[in-house]
C-alpha positions as CSV (number, residue, x, y, z in Angstrom):
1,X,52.7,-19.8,-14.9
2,X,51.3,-16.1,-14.4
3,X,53.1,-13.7,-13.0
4,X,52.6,-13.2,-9.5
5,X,50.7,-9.4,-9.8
6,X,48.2,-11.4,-12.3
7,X,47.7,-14.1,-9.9
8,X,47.2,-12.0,-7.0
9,X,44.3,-9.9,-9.2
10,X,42.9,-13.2,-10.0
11,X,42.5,-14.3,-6.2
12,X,40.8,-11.4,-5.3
13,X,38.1,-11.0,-8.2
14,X,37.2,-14.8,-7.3
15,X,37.3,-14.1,-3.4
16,X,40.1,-16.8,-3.1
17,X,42.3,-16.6,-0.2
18,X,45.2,-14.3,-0.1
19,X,48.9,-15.1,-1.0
20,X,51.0,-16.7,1.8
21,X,52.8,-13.8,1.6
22,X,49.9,-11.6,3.2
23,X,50.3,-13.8,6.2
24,X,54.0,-13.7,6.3
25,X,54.1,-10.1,6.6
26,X,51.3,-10.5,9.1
27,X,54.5,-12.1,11.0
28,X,56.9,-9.2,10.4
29,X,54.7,-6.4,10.8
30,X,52.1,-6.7,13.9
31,X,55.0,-7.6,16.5
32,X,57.2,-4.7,15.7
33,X,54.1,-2.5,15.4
34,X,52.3,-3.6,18.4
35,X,55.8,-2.3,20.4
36,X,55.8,0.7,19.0
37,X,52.4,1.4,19.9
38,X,53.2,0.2,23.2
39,X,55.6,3.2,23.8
40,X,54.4,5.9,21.1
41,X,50.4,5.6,20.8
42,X,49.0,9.3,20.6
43,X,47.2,11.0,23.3
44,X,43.7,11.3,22.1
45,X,40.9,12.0,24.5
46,X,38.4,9.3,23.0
47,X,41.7,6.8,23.2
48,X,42.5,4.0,25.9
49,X,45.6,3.3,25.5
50,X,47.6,0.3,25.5
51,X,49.3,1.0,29.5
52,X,45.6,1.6,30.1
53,X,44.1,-1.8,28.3
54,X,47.0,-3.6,29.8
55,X,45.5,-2.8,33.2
56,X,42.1,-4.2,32.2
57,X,40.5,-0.8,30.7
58,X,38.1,-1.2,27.9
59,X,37.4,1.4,25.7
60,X,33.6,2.9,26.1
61,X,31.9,2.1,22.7
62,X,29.8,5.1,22.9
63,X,33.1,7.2,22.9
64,X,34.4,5.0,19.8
65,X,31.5,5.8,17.6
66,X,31.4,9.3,18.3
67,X,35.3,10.1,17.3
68,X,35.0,8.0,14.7
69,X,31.6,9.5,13.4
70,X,33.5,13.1,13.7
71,X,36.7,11.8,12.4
72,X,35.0,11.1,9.5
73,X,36.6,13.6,6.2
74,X,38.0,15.6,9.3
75,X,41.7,15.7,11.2
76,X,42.3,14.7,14.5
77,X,43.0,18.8,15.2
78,X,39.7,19.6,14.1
79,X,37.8,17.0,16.1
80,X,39.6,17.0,19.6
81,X,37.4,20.2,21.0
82,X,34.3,19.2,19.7
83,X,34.8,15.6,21.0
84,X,35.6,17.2,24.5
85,X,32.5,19.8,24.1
86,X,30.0,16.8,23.2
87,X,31.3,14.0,25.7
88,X,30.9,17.4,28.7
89,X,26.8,18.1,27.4
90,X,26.1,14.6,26.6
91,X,28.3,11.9,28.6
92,X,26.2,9.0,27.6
93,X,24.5,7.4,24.4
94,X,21.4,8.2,26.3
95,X,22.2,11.6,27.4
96,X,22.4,12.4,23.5
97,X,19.3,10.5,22.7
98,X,17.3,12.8,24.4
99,X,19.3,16.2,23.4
100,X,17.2,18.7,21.3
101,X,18.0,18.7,18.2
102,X,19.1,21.9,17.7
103,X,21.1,21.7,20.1
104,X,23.4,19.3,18.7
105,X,23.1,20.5,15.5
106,X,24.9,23.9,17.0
107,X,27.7,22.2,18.6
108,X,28.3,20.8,15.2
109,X,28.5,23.7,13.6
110,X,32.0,24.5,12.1
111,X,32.9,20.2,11.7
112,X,31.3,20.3,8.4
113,X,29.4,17.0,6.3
114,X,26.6,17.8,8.3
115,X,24.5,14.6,7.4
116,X,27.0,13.1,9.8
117,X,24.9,14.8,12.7
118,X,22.0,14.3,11.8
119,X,22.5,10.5,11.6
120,X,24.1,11.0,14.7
121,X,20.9,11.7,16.3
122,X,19.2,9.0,14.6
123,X,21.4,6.3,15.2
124,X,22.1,7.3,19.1
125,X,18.2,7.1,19.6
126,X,18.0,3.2,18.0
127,X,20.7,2.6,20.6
128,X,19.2,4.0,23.4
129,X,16.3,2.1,23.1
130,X,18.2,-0.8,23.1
131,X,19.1,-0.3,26.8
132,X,22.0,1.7,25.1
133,X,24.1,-1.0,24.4
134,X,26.2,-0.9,21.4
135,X,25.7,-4.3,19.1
136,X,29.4,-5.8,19.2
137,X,29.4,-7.6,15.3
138,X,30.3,-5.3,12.2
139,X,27.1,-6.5,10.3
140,X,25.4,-5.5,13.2
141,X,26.7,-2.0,13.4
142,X,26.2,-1.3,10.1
143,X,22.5,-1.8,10.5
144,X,22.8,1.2,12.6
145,X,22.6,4.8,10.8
146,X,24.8,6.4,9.7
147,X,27.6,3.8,9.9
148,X,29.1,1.9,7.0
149,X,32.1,-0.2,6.5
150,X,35.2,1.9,8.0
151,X,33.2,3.2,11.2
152,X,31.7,-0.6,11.9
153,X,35.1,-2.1,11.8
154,X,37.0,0.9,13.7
155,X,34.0,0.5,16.5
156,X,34.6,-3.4,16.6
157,X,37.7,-3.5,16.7
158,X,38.8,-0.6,19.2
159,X,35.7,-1.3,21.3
160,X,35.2,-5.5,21.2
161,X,38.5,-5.9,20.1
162,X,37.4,-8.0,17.1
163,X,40.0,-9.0,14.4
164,X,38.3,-5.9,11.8
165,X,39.9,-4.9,9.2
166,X,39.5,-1.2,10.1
167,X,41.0,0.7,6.5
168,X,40.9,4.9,6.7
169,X,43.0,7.1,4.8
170,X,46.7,6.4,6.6
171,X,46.0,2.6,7.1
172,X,45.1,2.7,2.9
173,X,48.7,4.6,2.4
174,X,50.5,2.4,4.9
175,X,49.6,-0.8,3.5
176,X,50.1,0.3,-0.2
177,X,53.6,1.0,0.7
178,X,54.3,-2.1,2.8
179,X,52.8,-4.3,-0.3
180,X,54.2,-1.8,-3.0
181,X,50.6,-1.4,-4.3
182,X,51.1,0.3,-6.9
183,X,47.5,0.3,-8.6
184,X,45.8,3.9,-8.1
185,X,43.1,4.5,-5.7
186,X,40.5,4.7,-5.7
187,X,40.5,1.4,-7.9
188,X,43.2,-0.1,-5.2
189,X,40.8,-0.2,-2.5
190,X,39.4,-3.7,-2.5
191,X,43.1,-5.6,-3.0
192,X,44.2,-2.9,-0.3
193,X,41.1,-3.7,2.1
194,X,41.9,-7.3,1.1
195,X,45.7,-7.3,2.4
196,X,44.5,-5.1,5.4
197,X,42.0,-7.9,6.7
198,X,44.7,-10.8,6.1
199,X,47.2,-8.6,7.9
200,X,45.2,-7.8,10.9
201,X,46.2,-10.1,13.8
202,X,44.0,-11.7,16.1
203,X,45.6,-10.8,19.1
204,X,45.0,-7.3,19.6
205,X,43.5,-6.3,16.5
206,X,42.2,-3.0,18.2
207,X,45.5,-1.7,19.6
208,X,46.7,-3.1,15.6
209,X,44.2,-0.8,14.4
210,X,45.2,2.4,15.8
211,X,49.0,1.5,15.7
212,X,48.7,1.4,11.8
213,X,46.6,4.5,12.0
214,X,49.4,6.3,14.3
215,X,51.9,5.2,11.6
216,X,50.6,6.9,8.9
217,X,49.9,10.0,10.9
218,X,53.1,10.3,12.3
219,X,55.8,8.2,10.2
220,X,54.5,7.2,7.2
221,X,52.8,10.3,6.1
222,X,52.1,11.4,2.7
223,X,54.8,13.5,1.9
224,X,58.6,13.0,2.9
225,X,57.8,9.8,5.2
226,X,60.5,9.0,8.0
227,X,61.7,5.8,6.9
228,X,64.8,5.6,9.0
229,X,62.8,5.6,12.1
230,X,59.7,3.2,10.9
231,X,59.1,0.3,13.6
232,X,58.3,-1.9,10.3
233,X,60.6,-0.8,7.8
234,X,62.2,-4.3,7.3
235,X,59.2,-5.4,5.8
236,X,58.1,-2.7,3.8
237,X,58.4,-3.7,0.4
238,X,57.8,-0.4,-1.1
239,X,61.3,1.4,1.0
240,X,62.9,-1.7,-0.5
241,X,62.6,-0.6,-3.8
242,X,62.8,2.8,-3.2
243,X,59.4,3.7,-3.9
244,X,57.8,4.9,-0.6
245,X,56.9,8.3,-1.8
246,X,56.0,7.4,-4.7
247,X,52.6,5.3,-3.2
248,X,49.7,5.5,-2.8
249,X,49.4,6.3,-6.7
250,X,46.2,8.6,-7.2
251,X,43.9,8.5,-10.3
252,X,43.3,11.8,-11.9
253,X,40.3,13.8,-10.0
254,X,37.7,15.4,-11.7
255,X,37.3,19.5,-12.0
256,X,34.7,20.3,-9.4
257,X,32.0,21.9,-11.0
258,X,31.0,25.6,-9.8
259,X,27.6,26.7,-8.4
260,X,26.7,30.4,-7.4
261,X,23.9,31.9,-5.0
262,X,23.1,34.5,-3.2
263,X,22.8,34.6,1.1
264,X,20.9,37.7,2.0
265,X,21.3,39.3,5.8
266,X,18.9,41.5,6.9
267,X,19.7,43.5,10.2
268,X,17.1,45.1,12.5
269,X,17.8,48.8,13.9
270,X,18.0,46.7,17.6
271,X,20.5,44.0,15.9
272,X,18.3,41.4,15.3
273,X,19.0,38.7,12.2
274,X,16.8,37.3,9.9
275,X,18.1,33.3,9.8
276,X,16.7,30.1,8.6
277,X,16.7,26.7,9.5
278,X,17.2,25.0,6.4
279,X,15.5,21.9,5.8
280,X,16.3,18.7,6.8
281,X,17.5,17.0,3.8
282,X,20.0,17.8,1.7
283,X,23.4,20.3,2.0
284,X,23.3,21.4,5.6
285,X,20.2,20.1,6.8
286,X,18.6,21.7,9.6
287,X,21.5,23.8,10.2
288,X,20.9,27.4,10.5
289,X,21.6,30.0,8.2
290,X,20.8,33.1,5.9
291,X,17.5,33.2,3.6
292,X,18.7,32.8,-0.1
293,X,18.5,31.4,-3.5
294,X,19.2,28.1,-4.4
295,X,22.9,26.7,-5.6
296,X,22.7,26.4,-9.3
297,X,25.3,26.7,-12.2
298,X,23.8,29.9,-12.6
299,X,23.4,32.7,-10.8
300,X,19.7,32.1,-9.7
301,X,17.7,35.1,-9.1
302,X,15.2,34.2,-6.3
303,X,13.5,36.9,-4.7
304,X,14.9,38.4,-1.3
305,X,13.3,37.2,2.2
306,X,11.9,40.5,2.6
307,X,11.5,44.1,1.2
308,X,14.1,46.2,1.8
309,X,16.8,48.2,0.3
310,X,19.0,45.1,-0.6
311,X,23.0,46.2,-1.4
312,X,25.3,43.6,-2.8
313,X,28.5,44.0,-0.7
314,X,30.9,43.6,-4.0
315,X,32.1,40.5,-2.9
316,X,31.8,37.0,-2.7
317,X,32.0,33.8,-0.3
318,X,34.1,31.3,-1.7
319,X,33.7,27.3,-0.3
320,X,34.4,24.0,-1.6
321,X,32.2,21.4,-1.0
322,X,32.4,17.1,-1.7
323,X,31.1,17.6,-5.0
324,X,31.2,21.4,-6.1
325,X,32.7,24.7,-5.7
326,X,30.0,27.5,-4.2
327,X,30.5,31.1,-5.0
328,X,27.9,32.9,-2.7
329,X,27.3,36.5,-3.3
330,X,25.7,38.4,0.0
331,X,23.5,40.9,0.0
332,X,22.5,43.2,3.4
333,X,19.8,45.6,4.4
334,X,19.1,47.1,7.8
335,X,15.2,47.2,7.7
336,X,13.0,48.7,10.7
337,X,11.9,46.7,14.2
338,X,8.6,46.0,12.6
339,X,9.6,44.4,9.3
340,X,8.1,41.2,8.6
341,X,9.9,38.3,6.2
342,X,8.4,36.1,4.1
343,X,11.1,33.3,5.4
344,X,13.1,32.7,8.4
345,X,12.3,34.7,12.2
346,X,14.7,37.4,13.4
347,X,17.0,36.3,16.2
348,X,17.6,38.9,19.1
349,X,21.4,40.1,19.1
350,X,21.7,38.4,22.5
351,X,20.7,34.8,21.4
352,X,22.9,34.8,18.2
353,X,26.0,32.8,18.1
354,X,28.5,33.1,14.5
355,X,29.8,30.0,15.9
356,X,26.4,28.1,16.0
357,X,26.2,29.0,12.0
358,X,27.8,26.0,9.2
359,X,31.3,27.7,8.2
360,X,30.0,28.9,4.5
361,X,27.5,30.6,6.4
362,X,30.0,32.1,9.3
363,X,32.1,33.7,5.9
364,X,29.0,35.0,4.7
365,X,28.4,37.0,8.3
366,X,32.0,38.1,8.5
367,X,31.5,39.6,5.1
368,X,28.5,41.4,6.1
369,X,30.2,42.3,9.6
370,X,32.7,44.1,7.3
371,X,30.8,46.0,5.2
372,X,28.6,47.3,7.7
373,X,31.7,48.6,9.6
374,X,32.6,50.1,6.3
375,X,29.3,52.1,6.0
């Protein structure tokens, strides 16, 4: 007979059903999580929570898809001010349909993955004009921009409260250690998407969802997870071998690879800046931002976005990106209330907002703030 690890990898490359023992933890886990959820689900503003569903509250979809759509690659910390910001300017799918593009695009600013917004736009506007409604079916939703597999289960199972599998970063860690995964990711992720759709329950599977969520932020966290108080502990196989912190195991990542540019700031004598709106594909599309060269493994030498007496400020902006490191030099010039620029339009003092700039281009400003204090 082969050992049961081999079988198990067997099942899933032939799409057979899971072991019984999926199901039988199903048995141990749910209940016992479901309780705790009952009396320790977070506070989140885009939440309903379970006293709340219990007295017939549903959540709003629209409110689903945007936390999750923000949540994406970002913490909870990050996203609660710009949830509360948006859901204030634009309190409907609708109401964000019709919001100017730019104007959602600065609101974003600072939350980063910036493709996120502008799919944001897209998909609210195919919703709209379907009388705004929200389709309830993950195949559905991910016909929907922007949306793939984690957001179309998270939306159908907190908003329909369909038996999704929903699988983010804390539900991957939670159910390695409660199945002693012990394959690496990224390679684990189909037997641990596997175990999380046998484990999901039909009663409740949205309230499941974000229970196994609030686990892993909370309790079973990456690093020194607290065991002794874990509503599942008895049937988490990886604390009864002693292994908990050992899991998720992680494959080597690769080096990021560098790229270098430069971000010039020019600065009229009435305190007027030059900015761009870059374009709309590609690393923050139609953000705006400073004139500069391109982002290449070398330093690229593009010609400034005007003439003017251009001084490097010595220094350098440093930002990781998904894929690559950046190391953006800046270069400033105060130039005369008549100068012209070959790209980008000056931007009176009074209409400019840092915050409305991507962060790698808020560093750059904050370097050039500096350095003109310093002259």
């Amino acid at each position: 007979m082969l050992p049961a690890n081999l079988r198990h990898e067997m099942m899933l490359a032939n799409n057979e059903p899971m072991p019984e023992r999926s199901r039988l933890r199903e048995h141990t886990i749910a209940p016992a999580l479901l309780r705790w959820y009952d009396m320790h689900a977070r506070d989140l503003p885009w939440r309903v929570g379970p006293a709340d569903r219990a007295r017939g509250e549903r959540a709003d979809p629209y409110r689903v898809w945007l936390s999750e759509i923000m949540l994406q690659q970002t913490t909870v910390a990050a996203v609660r001010a710009y949830f509360l910001r948006f859901t204030k300017r634009w309190p409907t799918i609708t109401a964000l349909a019709a919001a100017d593009d730019a104007d959602v695009m600065a609101e974003w600013a600072g939350l980063g993955y910036y493709a996120r917004a502008r799919n944001l736009l897209k998909c609210a506007r195919v919703v709209a004009s379907r009388n705004g409604l929200f389709p309830d079916t993950e195949d559905a939703l991910r016909e929907l921009p922007g949306i793939g597999p984690y957001t179309a289960a998270a939306i159908a199972a907190i908003a329909f409260d369909k038996p999704a599998g929903v699988m983010d970063g804390n539900v991957e860690r939670v159910m390695a250690r409660v199945f002693a995964v012990r394959s690496p990711l990224p390679g684990a992720k189909a037997e641990l998407r596997a175990l999380v759709e046998a484990a999901t329950p039909v009663s409740r599977p949205g309230d499941y969802a974000q229970a196994v969520m609030d686990l892993g932020a909370t309790i079973c966290t990456p690093r020194s997870p607290a065991c002794g108080i874990c509503p599942v502990m008895d049937g988490c196989a990886a604390r009864a071998e002693g292994i908990a912190t050992e899991l998720p195991k992680k494959a080597p990542k690769a080096a990021k690879p560098t790229r270098f540019g430069i971000a010039y700031i020019a600065r009229r004598a009435d305190g007027a800046l030059l900015l761009e709106t870059r374009p709309p594909r590609g690393l923050l599309g139609g953000m705006l931002g400073w004139p500069g060269t391109d982002w290449a493994e070398t330093l690229p030498s593009d010609a400034p976005p005007c003439e003017a007496d251009w001084h490097p400020l010595g220094t350098e902006v440093r930002h990781t990106f998904t894929h690559f490191q950046l190391r953006l030099a800046v270069e400033v010039a105060d130039v005369p209330d008549c100068a012209r620029a070959d790209r980008g339009v000056f931007y009176d003092a009074s209409d400019f907002r840092p915050a409305n700039l991507p962060t790698v281009m808020r560093k750059a400003y904050n370097l050039a703030v500096t350095g003109w204090a310093r002259d």
